[in-house]
C-alpha positions in Angstrom: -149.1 -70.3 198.1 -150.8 -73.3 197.3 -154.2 -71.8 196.7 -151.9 -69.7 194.2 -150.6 -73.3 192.8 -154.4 -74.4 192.2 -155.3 -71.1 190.6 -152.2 -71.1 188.1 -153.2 -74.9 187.2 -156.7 -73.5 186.2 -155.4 -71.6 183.8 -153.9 -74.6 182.3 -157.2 -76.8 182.4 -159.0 -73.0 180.5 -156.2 -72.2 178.1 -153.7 -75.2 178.0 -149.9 -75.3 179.3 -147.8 -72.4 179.2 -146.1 -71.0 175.9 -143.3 -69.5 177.6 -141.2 -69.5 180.9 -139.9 -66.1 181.8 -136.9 -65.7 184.4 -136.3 -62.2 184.4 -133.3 -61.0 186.7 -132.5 -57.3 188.0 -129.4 -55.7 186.6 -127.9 -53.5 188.8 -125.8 -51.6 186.1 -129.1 -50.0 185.1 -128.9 -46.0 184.9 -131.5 -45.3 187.3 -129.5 -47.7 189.6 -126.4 -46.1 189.0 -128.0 -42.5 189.0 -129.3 -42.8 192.3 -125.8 -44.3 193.7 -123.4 -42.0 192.1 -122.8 -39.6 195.0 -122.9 -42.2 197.6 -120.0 -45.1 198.0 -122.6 -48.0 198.3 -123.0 -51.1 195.9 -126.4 -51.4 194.4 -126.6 -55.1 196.9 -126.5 -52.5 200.2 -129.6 -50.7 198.9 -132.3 -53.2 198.2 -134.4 -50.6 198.5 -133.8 -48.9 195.3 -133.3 -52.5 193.4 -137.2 -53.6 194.9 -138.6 -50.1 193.6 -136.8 -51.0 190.2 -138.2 -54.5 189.8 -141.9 -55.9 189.2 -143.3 -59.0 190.7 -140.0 -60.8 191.9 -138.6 -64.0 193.8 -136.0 -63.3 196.5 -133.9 -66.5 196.8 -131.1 -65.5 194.8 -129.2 -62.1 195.8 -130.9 -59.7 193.3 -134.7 -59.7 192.6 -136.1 -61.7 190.0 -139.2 -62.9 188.6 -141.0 -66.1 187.0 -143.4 -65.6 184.5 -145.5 -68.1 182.8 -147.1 -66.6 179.8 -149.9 -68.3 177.6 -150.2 -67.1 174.1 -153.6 -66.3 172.3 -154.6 -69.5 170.5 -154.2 -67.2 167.1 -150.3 -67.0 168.7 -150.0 -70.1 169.1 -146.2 -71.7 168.3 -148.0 -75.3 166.5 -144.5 -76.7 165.7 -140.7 -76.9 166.8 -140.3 -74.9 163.4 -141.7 -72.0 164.9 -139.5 -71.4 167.9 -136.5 -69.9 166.3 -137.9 -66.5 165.3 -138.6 -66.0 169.4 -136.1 -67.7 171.4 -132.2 -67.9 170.2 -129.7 -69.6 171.7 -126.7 -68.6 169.4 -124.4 -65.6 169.6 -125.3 -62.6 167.0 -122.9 -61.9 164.1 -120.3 -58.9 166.1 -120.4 -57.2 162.6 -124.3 -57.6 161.5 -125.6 -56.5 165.4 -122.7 -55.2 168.0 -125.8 -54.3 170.6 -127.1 -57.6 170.5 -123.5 -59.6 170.9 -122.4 -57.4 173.5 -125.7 -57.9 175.7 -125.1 -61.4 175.0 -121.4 -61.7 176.1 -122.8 -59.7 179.4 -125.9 -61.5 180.1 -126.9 -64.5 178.5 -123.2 -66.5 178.6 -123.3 -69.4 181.0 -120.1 -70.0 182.2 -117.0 -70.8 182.1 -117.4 -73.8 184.6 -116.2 -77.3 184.2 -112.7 -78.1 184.3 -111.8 -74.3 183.3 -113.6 -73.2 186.4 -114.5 -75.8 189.0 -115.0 -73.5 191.7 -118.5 -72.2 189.4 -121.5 -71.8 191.5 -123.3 -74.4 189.2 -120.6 -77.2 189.5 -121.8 -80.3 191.9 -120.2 -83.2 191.9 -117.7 -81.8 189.1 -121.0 -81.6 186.7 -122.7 -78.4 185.9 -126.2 -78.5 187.4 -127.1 -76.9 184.4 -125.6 -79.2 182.0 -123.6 -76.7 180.1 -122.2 -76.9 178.0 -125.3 -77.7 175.2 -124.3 -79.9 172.2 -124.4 -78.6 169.1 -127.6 -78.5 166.9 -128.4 -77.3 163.8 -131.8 -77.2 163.9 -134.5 -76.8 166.8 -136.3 -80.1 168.1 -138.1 -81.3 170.7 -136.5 -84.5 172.9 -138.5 -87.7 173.7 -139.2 -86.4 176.8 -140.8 -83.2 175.4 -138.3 -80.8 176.5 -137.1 -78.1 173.3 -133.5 -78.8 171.8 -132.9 -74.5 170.7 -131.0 -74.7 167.3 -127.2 -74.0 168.3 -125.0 -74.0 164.9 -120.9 -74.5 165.5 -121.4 -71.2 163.2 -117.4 -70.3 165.0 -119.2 -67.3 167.0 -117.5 -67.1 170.5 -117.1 -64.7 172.9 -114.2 -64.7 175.8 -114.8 -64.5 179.5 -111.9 -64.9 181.8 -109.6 -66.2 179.0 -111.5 -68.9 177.7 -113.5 -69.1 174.6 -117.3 -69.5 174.8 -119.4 -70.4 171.8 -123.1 -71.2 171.1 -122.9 -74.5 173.5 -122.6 -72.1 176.2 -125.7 -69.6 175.1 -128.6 -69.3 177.6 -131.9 -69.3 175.5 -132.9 -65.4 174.9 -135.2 -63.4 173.5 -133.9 -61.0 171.1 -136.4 -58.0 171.6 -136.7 -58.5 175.3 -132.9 -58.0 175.8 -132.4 -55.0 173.6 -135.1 -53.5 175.6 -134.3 -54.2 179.1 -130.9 -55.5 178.9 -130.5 -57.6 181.6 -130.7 -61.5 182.2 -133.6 -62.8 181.1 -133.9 -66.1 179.9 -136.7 -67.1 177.8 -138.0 -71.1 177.3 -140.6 -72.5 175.5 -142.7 -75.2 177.3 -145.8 -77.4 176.2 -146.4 -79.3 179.5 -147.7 -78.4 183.3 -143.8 -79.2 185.0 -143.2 -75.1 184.2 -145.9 -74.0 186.8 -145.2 -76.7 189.2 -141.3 -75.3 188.9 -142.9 -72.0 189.4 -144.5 -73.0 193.4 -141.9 -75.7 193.9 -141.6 -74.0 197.3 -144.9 -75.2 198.1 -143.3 -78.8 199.2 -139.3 -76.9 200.2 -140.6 -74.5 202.4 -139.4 -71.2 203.2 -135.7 -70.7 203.6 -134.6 -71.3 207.2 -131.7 -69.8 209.7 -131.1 -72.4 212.8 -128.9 -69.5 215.2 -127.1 -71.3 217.7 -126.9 -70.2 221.4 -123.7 -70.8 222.5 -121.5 -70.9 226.0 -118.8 -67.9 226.2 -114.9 -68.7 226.6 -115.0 -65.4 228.8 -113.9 -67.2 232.2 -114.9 -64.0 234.2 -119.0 -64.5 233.2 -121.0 -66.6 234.5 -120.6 -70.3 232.9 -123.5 -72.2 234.8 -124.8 -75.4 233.0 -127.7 -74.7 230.8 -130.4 -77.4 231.6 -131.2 -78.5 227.7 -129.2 -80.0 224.8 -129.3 -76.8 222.9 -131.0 -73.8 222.6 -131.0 -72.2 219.2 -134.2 -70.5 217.3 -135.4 -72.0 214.1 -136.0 -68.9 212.0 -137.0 -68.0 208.6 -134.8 -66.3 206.7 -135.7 -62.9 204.9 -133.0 -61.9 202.0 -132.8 -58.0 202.3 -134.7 -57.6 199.2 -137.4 -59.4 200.4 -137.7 -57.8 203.3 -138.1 -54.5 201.4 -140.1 -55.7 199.1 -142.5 -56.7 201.7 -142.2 -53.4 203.4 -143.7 -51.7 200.4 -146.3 -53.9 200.2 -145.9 -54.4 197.2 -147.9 -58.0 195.3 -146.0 -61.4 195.7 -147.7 -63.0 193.3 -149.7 -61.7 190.4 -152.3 -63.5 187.6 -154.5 -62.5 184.9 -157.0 -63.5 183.8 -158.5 -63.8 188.1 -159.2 -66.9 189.2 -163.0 -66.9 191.6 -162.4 -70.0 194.2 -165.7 -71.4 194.3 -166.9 -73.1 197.5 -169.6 -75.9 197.5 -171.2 -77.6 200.8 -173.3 -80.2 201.8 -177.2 -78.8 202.0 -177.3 -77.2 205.4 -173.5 -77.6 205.9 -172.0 -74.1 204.4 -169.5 -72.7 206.9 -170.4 -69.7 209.1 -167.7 -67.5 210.7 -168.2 -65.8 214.4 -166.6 -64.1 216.8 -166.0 -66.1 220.4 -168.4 -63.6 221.9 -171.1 -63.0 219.0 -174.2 -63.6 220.3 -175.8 -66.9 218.5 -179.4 -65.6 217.1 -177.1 -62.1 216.0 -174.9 -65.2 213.8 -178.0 -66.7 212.9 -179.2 -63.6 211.2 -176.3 -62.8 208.9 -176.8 -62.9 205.2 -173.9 -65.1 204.8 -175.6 -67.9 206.7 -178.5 -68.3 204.4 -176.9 -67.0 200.9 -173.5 -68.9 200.8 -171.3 -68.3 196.9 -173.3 -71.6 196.4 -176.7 -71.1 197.0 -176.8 -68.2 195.8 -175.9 -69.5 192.6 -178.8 -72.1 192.1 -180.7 -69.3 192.8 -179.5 -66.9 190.3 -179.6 -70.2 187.7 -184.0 -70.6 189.0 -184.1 -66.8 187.7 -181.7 -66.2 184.9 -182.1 -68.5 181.9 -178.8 -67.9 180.8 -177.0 -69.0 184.2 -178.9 -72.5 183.5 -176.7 -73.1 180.7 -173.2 -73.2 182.6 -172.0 -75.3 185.1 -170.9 -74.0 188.5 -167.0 -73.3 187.3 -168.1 -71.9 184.3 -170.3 -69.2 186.1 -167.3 -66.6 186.7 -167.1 -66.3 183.0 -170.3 -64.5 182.7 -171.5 -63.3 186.2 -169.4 -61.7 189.2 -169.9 -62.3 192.5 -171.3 -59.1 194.8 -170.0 -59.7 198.3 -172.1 -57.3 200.2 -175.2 -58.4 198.6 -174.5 -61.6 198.5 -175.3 -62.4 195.0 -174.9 -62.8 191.3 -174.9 -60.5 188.6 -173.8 -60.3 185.3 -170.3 -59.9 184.4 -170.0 -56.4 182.1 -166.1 -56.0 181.7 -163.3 -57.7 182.7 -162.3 -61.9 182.4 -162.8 -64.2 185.1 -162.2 -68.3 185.4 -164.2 -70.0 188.4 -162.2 -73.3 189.7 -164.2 -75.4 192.6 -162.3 -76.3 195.4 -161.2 -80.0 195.6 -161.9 -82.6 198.1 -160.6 -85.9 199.0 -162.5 -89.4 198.0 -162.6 -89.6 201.5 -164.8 -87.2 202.3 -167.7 -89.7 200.0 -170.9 -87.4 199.8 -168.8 -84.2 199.6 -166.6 -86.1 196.7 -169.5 -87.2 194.5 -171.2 -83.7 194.5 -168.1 -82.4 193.4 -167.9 -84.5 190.0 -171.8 -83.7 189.3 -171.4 -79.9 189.7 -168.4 -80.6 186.9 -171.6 -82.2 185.0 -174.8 -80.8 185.7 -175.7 -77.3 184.8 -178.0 -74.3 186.1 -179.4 -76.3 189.3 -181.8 -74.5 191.4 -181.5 -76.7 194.4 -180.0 -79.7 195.9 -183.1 -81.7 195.0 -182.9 -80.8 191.0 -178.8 -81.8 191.3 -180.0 -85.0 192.7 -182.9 -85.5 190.2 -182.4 -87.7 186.9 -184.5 -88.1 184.3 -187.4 -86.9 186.9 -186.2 -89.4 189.2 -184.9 -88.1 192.8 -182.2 -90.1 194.3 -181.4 -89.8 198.5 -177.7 -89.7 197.5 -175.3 -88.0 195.3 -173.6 -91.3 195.0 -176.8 -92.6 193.8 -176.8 -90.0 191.0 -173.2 -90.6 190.1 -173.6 -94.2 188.9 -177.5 -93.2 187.2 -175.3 -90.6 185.2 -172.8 -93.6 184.6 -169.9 -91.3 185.8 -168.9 -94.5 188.1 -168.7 -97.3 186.0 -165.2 -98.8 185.5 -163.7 -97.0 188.3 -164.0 -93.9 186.5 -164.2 -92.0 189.7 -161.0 -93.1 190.5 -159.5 -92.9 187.0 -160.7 -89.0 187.1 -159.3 -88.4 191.0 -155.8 -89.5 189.5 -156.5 -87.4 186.4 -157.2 -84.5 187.9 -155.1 -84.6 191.1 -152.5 -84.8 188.3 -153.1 -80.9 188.0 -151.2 -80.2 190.9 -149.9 -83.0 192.8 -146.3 -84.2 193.0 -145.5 -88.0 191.1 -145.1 -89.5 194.6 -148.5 -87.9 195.7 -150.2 -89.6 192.5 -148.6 -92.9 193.5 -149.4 -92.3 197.4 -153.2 -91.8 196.6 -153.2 -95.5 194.3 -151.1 -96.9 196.9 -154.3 -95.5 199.8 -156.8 -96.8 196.9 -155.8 -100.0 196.9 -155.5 -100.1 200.9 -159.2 -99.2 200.5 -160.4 -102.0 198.5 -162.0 -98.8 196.7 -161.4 -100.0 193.4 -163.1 -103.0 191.5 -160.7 -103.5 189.0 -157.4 -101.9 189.8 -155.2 -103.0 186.9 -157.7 -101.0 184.9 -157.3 -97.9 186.8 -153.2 -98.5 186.6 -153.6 -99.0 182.9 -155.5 -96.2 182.3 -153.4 -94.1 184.8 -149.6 -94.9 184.8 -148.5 -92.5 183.1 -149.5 -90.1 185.5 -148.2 -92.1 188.6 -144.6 -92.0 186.8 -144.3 -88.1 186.7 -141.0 -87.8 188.6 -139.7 -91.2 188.2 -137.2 -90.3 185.1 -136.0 -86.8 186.6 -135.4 -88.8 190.0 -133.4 -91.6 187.8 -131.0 -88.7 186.3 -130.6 -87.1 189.0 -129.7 -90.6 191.1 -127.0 -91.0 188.1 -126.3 -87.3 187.8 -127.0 -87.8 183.7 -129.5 -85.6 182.5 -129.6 -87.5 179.0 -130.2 -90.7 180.5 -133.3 -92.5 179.1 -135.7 -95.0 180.2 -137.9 -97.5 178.4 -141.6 -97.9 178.8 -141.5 -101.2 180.9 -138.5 -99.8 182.4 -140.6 -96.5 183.1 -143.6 -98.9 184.7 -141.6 -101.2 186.8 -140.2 -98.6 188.4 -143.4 -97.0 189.3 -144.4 -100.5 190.4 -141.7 -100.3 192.7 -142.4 -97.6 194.3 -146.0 -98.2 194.8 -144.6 -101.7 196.3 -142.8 -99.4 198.9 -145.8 -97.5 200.1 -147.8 -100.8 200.1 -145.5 -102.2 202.3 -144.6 -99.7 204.9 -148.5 -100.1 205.6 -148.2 -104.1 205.8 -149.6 -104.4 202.1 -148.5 -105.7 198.8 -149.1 -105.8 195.4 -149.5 -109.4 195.5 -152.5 -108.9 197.3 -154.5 -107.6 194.6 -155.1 -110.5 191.5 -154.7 -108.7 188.1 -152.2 -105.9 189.3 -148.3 -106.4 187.7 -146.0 -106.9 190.3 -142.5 -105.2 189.4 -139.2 -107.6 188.6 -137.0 -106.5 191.3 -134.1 -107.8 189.5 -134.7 -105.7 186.8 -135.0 -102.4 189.3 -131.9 -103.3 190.9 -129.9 -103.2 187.7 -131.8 -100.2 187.0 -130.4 -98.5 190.1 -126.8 -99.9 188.9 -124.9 -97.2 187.6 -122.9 -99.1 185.4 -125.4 -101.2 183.8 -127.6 -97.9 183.5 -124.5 -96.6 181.7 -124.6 -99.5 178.7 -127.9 -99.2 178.4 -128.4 -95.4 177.7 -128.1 -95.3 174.0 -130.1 -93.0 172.0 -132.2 -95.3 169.2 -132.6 -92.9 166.5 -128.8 -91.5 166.6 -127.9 -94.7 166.4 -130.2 -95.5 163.6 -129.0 -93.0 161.6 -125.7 -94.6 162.1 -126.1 -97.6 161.4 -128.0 -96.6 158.0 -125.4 -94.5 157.0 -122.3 -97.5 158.0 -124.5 -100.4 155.8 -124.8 -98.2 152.5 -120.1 -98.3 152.9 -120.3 -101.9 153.4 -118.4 -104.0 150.5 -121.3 -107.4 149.7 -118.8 -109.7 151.9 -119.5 -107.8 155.3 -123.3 -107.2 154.1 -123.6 -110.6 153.1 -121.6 -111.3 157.1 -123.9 -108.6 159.2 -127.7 -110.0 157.4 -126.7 -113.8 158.1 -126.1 -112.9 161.7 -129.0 -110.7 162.2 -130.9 -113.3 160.7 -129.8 -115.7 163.1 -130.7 -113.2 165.8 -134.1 -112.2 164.7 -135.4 -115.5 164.2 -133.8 -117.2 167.2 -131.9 -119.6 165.4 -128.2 -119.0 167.2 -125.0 -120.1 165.8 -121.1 -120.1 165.6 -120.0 -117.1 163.1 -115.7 -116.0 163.6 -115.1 -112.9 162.6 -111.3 -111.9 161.3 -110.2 -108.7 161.0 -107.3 -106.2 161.7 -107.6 -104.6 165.2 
C-alpha cells in the first residue's frame, strides 16, 4: 500500500493535484440486485457476493462496497477558478417541479442527516457534534476558504425535503454530481480539491492499519468441565478483520487498487551494488551467470542512453515516458502505445552516497556510466557528493531544503517535523533557520486539523505566528525526548510557551476565532449608519489605539 501511496503522489508531481474526489457507494436497491434476490428471502447485506460482482474497485470498511477515486482533469479541462465549479458539483436541492428525478435521487441519496439535536443517536454525532459538520451554512455563491478547502454555493432558495419528520434544506446537501447520479443513482459524492491532502486521505490506512478483531479466550461457568488454571494472563488472537465483502472481493481476485496512467518504480544502486535474488540452494557461479546480475533496470539504462541519442535527452524518471522496459531481455526499447510515468525510489539522507546519486539522476541526463554521472565539465570527481556541490545543488542547505520538499509528497506533518527535528540532532545543517524559513510551511501540515479537532471546531483559525509557534513546539518535543533543544542551535526561533498554552486553552481559543473579512464587511457596512457624533467618538479612539497614545474616553448610552 505504500508503494501504491508513492505511485499516486507521482501523478501529482506529472500532472498536478487532483481535480476531483470520488466516493462512490453501492446501492443495494439496484435492479440487478433486486432481480437476483426476488425469489430468495435474503437482504442484499447476506449476499456480498452478488454486491462485489456489482461494484468496481472498492473499499470494504463501511458495510457496502465503495470506492475512492481521485480523478485529474486534462489541462484543456481544467476548472482555473471557484467560478467554474458550479456547473459540476451542486450542493442544493433541484426544483421538485423543473426535475422530479433529480430531487427524488437527492432526497434518497445525497441528504445528510437528520442528526443533531433532532437525532442524537446519528452515526456521525461525537461528542453531540456532527463529525461531518452538518449542517453547512448558507452561501450564495461558491468560494474557496483560507485554508483552501471549496465553500459549494448553497442558496436558502426554501427547497427542503423531509426525512423522518424533519425538514432538510440545502445546509444539509452532500455535494453531487448531477449527471453521475441520474446515471447510477446511488451515493456518490463528488468534491473538488486543489491540494495533495485528497490522496493522502485516499491511503490513510497506510499509518491506521488494517482493521483488527482481539477474540478473547475465556474460562467456562460449566462446573462439570474441567476448570484448571490457565498458566498466562490471557490468551486471545489478535486478528485482522475481513468484512464479508472483502472477503469476496478478494476471492474473485478481483484488483484492490487501480491507476492510469502506470507508474515504472525505477531502482538505482551504487556501481557494483545492484541487488541479486537466489534461492538458499542455488548454486553461486549458476547466480553469477544470470542476466539480472549484470543488466540491472539501471544499467541497462545508461546503456540504452550510450546507443540511442534520443534516451540522452531524458533523465532517468523521465525514461518510461518514451521507452518500456523488456523484462526477459533485460533492456530498453522504445515505447509504441500506451502512457507511462517512471518515479525513482527514495532514500534516506542517511544512506550519504546512495542520497547524493539520487538528486543527480533528478539532474543529469542520458549517462552512459557511473564515471560520466560523476564527470563535470570534463572533470571526474571520486564522489557523488563531490559532484553535488560542483553542480551547486548543495549550497545553502538546499539538499536539505529539497529532502523536506520532497518528503512533503508523501509524508505525514509529524514525519516532516521528525526528519528537521533528526537534522538538527545531526549537526547536518549549516544554517538551520534558513532551512526552517524556507520550509515551515511544510513542517505545519497537520498542525491546524490537529488544533480543530483538539477543540472539536472545524472553523477554527489560526494565525501565521500562531501557525509557526506551534510547529516550534512540537519540534521542541521531539528535540527533547532525545536530550536536545532548540536553544542549542543560535539563529533558530524558539516557541513562547505562554502563547501555546493559551493556544491549547479552549476558551481563549474561543475569543480569538473571529473571521477578519466577515467582520470587515461588518464593520464597513455599521460606519456608513453612524450619525458624525459616534464617527467623530469611534476615529478619536482608534486613533488613540493606532498610534499608541492611550487615554480616558466614557461612553453613555442606553443598554
Amino acid at each position: 500500500m505504500l508503494q501504491n501511496y508513492l505511485d499516486a503522489m507521482s501523478l501529482c508531481k506529472w500532472f498536478g493535484y487532483p481535480d476531483f474526489f470520488i466516493t462512490f457507494t453501492c446501492n443495494p436497491k439496484w435492479p440487478e440486485i433486486k432481480r437476483l434476490l426476488k425469489d430468495i428471502s435474503l437482504q442484499p447485506e447476506d449476499r456480498p457476493d452478488i454486491l462485489c460482482r456489482l461494484k468496481g474497485e472498492s473499499n470494504f470498511r463501511q458495510s457496502l462496497p465503495h470506492s475512492h477515486i481521485c480523478m485529474f482533469m486534462h489541462s484543456d479541462n481544467k476548472l482555473p477558478t471557484v467560478e467554474c465549479i458550479d456547473p459540476i458539483i451542486s450542493a442544493e436541492i433541484p426544483d421538485i417541479i423543473e426535475d422530479p428525478e433529480l430531487y427524488s435521487l437527492v432526497n434518497e441519496f445525497m441528504i445528510h442527516g437528520p442528526c443533531g439535536a433532532e437525532n442524537m443517536n446519528c452515526p456521525c454525532m461525537v461528542d453531540k457534534r456532527c463529525s461531518k459538520n452538518f449542517p453547512k451554512q448558507f452561501c450564495n455563491h461558491s468560494s474557496v476558504d483560507q485554508n483552501g478547502f471549496p465553500l459549494y454555493r448553497r442558496r436558502n432558495d426554501g427547497h427542503f425535503v423531509e426525512k423522518s419528520g424533519v425538514r432538510l434544506d440545502n445546509r444539509n446537501v452532500v455535494p453531487y454530481n448531477k449527471y453521475l447520479l441520474k446515471r447510477y443513482q446511488a451515493h456518490i459524492n463528488i468534491e473538488w480539491c486543489n491540494q495533495g491532502s485528497s490522496i493522502k486521505y485516499l491511503f490513510k490506512y497506510i499509518n491506521k492499519g488494517p482493521d483488527r478483531a482481539t477474540v478473547a479466550v475465556v474460562p467456562t461457568n460449566n462446573e462439570c468441565e474441567n476448570n484448571d488454571a490457565v498458566d498466562e494472563i490471557a490468551e486471545y488472537y489478535d486478528c485482522r478483520y475481513l468484512s464479508a465483502c472483502e472477503a469476496s472481493w478478494r476471492i474473485f481476485t478481483y484488483d484492490v487498487h487501480c491507476r492510469y496512467p502506470s507508474i515504472v518504480r525505477l531502482p538505482f544502486h551504487l556501481p557494483n551494488q545492484q541487488q541479486i535474488v537466489y534461492g538458499e540452494d542455488d548454486d553461486i557461479d549458476d547466480v553469477l551467470d544470470k542476466p539480472s546480475v549484470a543488466a540491472s533496470k539501471f544499467t541497462s539504462w545508461m546503456k540504452c542512453n550510450s546507443i540511442d541519442s534520443e534516451a540522452r535527452k531524458l533523465i532517468y524518471a523521465e525514461f518510461p515516458t518514451k521507452f518500456v522496459w523488456i523484462s526477459n531481455g533485460r533492456f530498453w526499447k522504445r515505447r509504441k502505445v500506451g502512457k507511462a510515468i517512471g518515479r525513482i525510489h527514495s532514500v534516506s539522507p542517511k544512506l550519504g552516497e546512495a542520497y547524493f546519486l539520487r538528486i543527480l539522476l533528478n539532474k543529469v541526463k542520458g549517462p552512459t556510466s557511473f564515471d560520466d554521472i560523476r564527470t563535470v565539465n570534463g572533470e571526474t570527481h571520486s564522489s557523488f557528493r563531490d559532484v553535488c556541490y560542483a553542480l551547486g545543488l548543495l549550497d545553502d542547505d538546499k539538499e536539505y531544503i529539497e529532502a523536506i520538499k520532497e518528503a512533503s509528497h508523501s509524508g505525514s506533518g509529524f514525519y516532516l517535523r521528525f526528519l528537521f527535528a533528526t537534522l538538527l540532532m545531526c549537526n547536518s545543517m549549516s544554517k538551520p533557520e534558513v532551512v526552517w524559513e524556507n520550509t515551515w510551511e511544510y513542517l505545519a501540515d497537520g498542525i491546524l486539523y490537529n488544533q480543530r479537532q483538539r477543540f472539536k471546531s472545524a472553523e477554527l483559525s489560526l494565525g501565521l505566528d500562531e501557525l509557526k509557534n506551534l510547529t516550534l513546539f512540537e519540534i521542541e518535543q521531539i528535540l527533547l525526548q532525545n536530550n536536545s533543544t532548540l536553544k542549542n542551535f543560535k539563529n533558530m526561533p524558539y516557541p513562547d510557551v505562554e502563547s501555546v498554552s493559551s493556544s491549547n486553552n479552549r476558551l481563549i481559543t474561543d475569543e480569538l476565532d473571529y473571521d477578519i473579512p466577515v467582520i470587515k464587511n461588518d464593520y464597513d457596512r455599521m460606519f456608513l449608519s453612524l450619525t458624525n457624533e459616534q464617527r467623530n467618538i469611534l476615529l478619536n479612539i482608534m486613533s488613540a489605539i493606532q498610534e499608541n497614545k492611550g487615554g480616558v474616553f466614557f461612553v453613555y448610552d442606553y443598554g
